[in-house]
C-alpha positions in Angstrom: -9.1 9.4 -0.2 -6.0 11.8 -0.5 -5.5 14.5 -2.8 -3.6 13.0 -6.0 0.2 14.1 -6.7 1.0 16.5 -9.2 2.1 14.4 -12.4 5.9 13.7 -13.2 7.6 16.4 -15.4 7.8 13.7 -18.5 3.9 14.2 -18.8 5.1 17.2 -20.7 6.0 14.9 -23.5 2.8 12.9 -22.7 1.3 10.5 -25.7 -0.7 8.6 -22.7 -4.2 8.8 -21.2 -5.8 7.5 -18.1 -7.0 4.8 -20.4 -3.8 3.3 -21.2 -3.6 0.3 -19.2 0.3 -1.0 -17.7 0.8 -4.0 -15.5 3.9 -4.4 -13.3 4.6 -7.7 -12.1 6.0 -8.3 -8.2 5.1 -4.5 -7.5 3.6 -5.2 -3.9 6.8 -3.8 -2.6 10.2 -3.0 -3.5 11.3 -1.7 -7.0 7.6 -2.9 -8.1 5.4 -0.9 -5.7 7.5 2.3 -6.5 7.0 2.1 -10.4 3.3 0.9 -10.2 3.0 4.3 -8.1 5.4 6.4 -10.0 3.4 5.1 -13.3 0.1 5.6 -11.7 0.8 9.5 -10.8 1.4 10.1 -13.9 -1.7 9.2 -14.9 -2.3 6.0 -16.7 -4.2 3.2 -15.1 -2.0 0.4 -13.4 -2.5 -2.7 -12.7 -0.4 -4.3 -9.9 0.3 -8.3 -9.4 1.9 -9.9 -6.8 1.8 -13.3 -5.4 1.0 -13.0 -2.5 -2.6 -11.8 -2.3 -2.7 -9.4 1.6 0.6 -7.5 0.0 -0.6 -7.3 -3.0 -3.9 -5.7 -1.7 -2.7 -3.6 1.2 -0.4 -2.1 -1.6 -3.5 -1.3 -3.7 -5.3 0.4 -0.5 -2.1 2.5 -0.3 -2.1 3.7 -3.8 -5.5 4.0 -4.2 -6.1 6.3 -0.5 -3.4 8.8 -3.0 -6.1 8.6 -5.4 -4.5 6.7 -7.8 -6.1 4.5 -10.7 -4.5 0.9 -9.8 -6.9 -2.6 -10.2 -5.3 -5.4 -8.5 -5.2 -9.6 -9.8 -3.0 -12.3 -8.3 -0.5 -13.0 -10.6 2.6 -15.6 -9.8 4.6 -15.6 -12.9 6.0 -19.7 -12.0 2.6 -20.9 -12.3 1.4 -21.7 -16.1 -2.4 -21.6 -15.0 -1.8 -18.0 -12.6 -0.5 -16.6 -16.2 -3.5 -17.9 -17.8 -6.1 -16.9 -15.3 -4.6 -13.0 -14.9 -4.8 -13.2 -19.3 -8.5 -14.1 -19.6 -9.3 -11.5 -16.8 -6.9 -8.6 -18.0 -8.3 -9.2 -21.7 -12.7 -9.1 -20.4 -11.8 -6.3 -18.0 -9.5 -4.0 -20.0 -9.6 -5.5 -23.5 -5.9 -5.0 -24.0 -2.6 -3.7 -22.5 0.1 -1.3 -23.9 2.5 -1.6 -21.4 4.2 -4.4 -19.4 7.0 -4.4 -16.6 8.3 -7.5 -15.9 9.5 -7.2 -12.5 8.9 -10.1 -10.2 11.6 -11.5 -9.4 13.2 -14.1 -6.5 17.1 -14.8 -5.1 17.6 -17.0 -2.3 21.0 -15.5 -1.7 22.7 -13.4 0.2 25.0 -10.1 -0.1 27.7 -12.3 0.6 26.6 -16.2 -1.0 26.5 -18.0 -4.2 24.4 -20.8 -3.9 22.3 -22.4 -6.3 20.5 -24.6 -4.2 17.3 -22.8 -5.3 18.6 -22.8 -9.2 15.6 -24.7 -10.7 13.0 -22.0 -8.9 15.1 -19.0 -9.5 15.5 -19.5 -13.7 11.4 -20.5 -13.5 10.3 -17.2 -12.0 13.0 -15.2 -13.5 13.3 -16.1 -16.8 10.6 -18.8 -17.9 8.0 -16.5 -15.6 8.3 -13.6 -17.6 9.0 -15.5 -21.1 5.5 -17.2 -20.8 3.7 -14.0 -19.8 5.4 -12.1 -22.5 4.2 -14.7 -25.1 0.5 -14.7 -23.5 -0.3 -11.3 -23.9 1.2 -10.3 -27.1 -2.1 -10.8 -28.3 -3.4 -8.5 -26.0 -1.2 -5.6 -27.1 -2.4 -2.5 -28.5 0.1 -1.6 -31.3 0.3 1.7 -32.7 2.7 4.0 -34.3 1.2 6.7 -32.4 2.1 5.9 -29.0 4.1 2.1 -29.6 3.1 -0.4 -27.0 6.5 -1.4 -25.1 8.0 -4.1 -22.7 10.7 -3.4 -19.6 12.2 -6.3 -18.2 13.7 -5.4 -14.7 17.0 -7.1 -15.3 20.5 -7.2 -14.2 24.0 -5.9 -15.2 25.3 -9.7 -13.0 23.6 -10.7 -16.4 25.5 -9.3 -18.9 27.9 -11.2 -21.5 30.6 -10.2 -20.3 29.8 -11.6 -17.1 30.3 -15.1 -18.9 33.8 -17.0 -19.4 33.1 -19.6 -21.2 33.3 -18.6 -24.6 30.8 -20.7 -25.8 28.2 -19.8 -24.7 28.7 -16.0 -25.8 29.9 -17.0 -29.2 26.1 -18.2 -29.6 24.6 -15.4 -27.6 25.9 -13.2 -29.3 25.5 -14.3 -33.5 22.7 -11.5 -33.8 21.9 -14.0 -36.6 21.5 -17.7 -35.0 19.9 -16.4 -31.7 16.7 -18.0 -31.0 14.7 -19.4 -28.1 15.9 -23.2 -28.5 19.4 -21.4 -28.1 18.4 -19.5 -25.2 16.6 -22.2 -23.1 19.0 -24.8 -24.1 21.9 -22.9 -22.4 19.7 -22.4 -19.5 19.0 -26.4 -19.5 22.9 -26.6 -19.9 23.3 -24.5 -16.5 20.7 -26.2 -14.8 21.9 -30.1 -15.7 25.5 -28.8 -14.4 23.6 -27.4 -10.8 22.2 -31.4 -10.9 25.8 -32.8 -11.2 27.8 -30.5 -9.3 29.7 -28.8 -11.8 28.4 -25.5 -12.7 31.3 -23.8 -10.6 33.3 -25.0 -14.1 31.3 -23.6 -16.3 32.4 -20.6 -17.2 29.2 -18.9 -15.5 28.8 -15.7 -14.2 31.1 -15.7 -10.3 28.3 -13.4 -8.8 24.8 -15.0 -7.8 24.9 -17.7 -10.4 22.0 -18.9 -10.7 20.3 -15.3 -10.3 22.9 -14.1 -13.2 22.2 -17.3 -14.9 18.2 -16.3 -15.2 19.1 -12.3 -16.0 21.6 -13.1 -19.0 18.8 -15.7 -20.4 16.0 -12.4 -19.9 18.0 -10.5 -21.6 18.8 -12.7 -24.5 15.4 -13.1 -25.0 14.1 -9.7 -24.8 16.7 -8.7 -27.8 15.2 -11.6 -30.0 11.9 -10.4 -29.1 13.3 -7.0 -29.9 14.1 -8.1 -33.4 11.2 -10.4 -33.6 9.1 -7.4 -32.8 10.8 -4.5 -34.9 8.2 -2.6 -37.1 5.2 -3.7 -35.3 5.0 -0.8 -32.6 6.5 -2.5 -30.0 9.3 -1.9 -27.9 11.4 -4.3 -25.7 14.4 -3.3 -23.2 15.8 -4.1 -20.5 16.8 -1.9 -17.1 18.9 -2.7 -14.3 18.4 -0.5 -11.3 21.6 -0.9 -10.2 22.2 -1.9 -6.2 19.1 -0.9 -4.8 18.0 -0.6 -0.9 15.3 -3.5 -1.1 14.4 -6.6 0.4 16.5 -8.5 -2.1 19.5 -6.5 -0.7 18.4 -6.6 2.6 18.1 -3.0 2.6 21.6 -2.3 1.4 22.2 -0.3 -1.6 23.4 2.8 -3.5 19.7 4.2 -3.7 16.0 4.2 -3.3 13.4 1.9 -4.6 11.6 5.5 -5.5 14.8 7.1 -7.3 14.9 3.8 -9.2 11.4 4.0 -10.0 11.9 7.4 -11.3 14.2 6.6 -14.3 12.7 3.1 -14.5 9.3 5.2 -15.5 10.8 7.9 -17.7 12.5 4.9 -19.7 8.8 3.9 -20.0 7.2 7.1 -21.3 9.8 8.2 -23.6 8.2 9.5 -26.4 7.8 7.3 -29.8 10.1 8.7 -31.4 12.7 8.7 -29.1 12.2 5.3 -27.8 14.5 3.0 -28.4 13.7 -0.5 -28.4 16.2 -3.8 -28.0 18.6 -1.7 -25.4 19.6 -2.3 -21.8 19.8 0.5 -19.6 21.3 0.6 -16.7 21.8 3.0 -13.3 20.2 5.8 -11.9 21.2 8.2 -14.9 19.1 8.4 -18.2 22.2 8.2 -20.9 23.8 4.9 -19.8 21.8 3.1 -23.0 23.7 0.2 -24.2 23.2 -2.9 -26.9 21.9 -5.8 -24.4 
């Protein structure tokens, strides 16, 4: 077992102990592996899903020969009865969570494409996927106003309003007031119905990775009613885009590293309470681009 990293410079802010417990979805490689590591050298116990079971352990083995504190489950976030297996097992082994990154994440296209034949499987494990497991472990939450549980959803900018022409639909995403989840998945049923008939390229949906966007503008819609849902109960909910990042999703293209998006990624995370801000999207590699989602 190797000798353990010195911890990041935001433990001098640190309201965290070895016993506070954070799982990262999809983090057997990419984006995922580099927070779950990032998170774990600072100290607090990790708990790293993935799918696909030999990833997901080899990326344990790794962590764990730097001496870091990371327990491993099989978790895919498309499957009701994974979510409720990895619930009952993270509630008798830990009793409770306080944080949660939602990162798993699929797109069956290219740099260069826009296809949605893969529409119905990309909105389940990017938006429904993290929806359900959100809404499973609330209960599970530790909430307190000493250290405020909180939630990052790995999103994307491609999912942003104003990445929508039709002005429908952000009329109702956008009433702060009438936003709720019938709204939310009932646009996403909307897109999905148009995939079926061949009309979605009319729609007035996002020109870049369509159905990828299409899953990321629904994430984000819900994390700010969950947000507001949420407000005064200790827990926090943003989103964070990394921005075009060398991983497999890319094809290894991008403006940075998995680890330098880890970095802000985990300082977003272990902000202190009182400076965290909750029902924000934050995007980039440079902590001061927060922005209403």
């Amino acid at each position: 077992m190797g000798s353990k990293k010195p911890e990041p410079s935001f433990s001098k802010t640190r309201w965290w102990s070895k016993d506070t417990v954070v799982v990262v979805t999809g983090a057997n490689k990419g984006i995922g592996f580099a927070l779950a590591k990032r998170l774990a050298e600072g100290g607090l116990t990790v708990v790293l899903t993935s799918r696909d079971v030999p990833n997901g352990l080899k990326a344990v083995e790794t962590l764990r020969a730097q001496g870091l504190s990371v327990e491993y489950f099989r978790l895919d976030v498309a499957d009701p009865a994974s979510i409720d297996a990895f619930v009952s097992w993270l509630g008798l082994t830990f009793g409770g969570l306080d944080v949660l990154v939602n990162n798993a994440a699929v797109s069956f296209n290219k740099i260069d494409e826009n296809s949605v034949k893969h529409a119905e499987t990309v909105i389940k494990t990017n938006f429904y996927g993290p929806k359900l497991l959100t809404e499973a472990l609330l209960p599970l939450f530790r909430w307190s106003a000493s250290s405020r549980s909180r939630i990052l959803n790995v999103s994307s900018r491609l999912g942003l309003l104003n990445k929508v022409s039709n002005p429908g639909i952000r009329e109702l995403l956008q009433d702060e007031d009438r936003l709720s989840e019938e709204i939310i998945e009932g646009m996403v049923g909307r897109f999905l119905d148009e995939v079926k008939l061949g009309k979605w390229k009319d729609g007035g949906w996002p020109k870049i990775w369509t159905d990828y966007s299409v899953s990321k503008l629904a994430l984000n819609a819900y994390s700010r009613l969950l947000a507001k849902r949420s407000e005064g109960h200790g827990l926090s909910v943003n989103c964070f885009c990394p921005g075009f990042t060398q991983t497999a999703m890319t094809n290894g293209r991008g403006a940075h590293t998995a680890d330098e998006a880890a970095e802000v990624g985990a300082w977003l995370i272990l902000l202190p309470p009182d400076k965290l801000p909750t029902g924000k999207f934050f995007v980039g590699i440079k902590p001061s681009l927060f922005s209403k989602l």
